[in-house]
C-alpha positions in Angstrom: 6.0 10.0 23.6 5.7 7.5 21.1 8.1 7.6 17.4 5.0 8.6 15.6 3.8 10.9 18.4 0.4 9.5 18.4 -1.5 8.3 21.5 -3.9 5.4 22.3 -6.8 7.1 21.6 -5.5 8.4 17.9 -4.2 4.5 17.1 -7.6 3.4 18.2 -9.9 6.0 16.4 -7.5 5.1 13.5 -8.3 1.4 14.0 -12.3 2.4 14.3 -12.5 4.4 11.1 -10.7 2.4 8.7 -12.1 -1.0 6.9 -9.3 -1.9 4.1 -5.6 -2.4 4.6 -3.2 -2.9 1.3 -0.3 -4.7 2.4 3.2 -3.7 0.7 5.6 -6.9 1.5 2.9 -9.4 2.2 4.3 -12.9 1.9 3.0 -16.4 1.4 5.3 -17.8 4.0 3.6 -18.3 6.9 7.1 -18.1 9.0 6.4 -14.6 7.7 5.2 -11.7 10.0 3.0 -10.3 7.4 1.4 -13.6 6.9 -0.3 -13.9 10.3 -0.9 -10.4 10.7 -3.6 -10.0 7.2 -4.5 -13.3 8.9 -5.8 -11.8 11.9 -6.7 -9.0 10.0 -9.2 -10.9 8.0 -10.4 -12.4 11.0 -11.0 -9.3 13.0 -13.1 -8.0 9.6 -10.6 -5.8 7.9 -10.2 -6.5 4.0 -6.8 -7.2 3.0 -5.4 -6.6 -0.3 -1.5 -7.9 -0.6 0.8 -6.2 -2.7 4.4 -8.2 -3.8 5.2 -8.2 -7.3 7.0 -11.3 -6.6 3.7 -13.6 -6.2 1.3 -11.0 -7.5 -1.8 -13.0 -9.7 -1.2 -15.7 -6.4 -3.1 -15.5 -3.5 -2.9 -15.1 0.4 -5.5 -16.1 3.0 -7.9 -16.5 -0.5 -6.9 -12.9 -1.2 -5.3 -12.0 -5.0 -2.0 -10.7 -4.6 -1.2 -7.4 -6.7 2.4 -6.3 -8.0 2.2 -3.0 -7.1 -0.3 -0.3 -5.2 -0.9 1.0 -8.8 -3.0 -2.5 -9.5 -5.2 -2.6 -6.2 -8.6 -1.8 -6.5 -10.4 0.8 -4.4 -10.5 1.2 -1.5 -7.6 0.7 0.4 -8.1 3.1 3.9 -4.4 2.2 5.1 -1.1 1.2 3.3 0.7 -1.0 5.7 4.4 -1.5 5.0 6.1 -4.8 5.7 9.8 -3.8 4.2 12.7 -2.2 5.5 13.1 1.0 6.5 15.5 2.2 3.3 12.4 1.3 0.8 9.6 3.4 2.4 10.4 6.6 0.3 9.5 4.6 -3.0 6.4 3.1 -1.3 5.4 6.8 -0.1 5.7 8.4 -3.2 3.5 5.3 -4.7 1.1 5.7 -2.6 0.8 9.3 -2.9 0.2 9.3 -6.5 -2.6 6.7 -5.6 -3.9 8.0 -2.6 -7.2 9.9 -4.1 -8.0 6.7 -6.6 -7.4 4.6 -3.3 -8.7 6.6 -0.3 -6.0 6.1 1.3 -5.7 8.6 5.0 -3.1 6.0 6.9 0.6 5.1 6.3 1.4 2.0 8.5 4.8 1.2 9.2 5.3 -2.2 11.4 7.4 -2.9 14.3 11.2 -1.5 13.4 10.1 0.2 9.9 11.1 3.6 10.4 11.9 6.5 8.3 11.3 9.9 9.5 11.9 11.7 6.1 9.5 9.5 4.4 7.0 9.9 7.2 7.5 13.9 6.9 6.5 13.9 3.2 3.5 11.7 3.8 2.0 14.3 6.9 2.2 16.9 4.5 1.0 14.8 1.6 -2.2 14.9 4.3 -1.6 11.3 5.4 -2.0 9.9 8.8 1.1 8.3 9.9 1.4 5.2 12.3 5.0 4.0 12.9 7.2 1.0 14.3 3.9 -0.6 14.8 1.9 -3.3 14.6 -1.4 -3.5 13.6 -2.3 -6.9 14.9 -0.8 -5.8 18.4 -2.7 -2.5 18.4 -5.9 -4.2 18.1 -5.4 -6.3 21.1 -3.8 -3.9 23.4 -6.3 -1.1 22.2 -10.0 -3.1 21.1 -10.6 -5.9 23.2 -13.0 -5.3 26.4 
């Protein structure tokens, strides 16, 4: 059983359903994770909305870079979270209070971001919850022929 105690077939109808990920920690660095994941992202035909309050009015892969969840546009389908474990309760309850305005229906937490308090209060906030995963890596493993 996997951390999140989803299988292939919820990570891929996950993948199928969604069009929009909003990208808490996205960084300009290309050394960065984050940076080459809303790359292929944008190549696979996702929209990608960064989030880092640190570079937000810059912009990623041509994509404007907010300062917080509270300043992207709808729709975002998925929040994926590129910080450390101890910051995804803040994130959570952000993107609860935004998840109507947003649409969001999928928390994403990558490869060794894990927090199963925060991941409790987001299931019974309604949200979908993928965790110490990658999106980028999902997509090959789980939609290529």
């Amino acid at each position: 059983m996997t951390i999140d105690g989803l299988d292939d077939a919820a990570i891929r109808s996950v993948l199928t359903r969604v069009k929009t990920f909003a990208v808490v920690g996205a960084s300009h660095k290309p050394e960065r994770p984050s940076y080459d994941v809303m790359r292929f992202l944008l190549a696979t035909g996702y929209a990608v909305k960064p989030v880092n309050p640190g570079i937000a009015g810059k912009t990623i892969h041509d994509q404007l870079v907010h300062a917080t969840l509270a300043d992207v546009p709808s729709p975002a389908d998925v929040v994926d979270i590129f910080r450390t474990s101890d910051a995804v309760p803040g994130i959570i309850s952000e993107v609860i209070a935004q998840k109507d305005r947003l649409g969001v229906s999928v928390i994403w937490m990558q490869l060794g971001v894990i927090n199963e308090d925060a991941a409790a209060k987001a299931r019974a906030a309604g949200l979908t919850v993928i965790m110490d995963r990658c999106p980028k890596i999902e997509i090959g493993r789980l939609m290529r022929p």
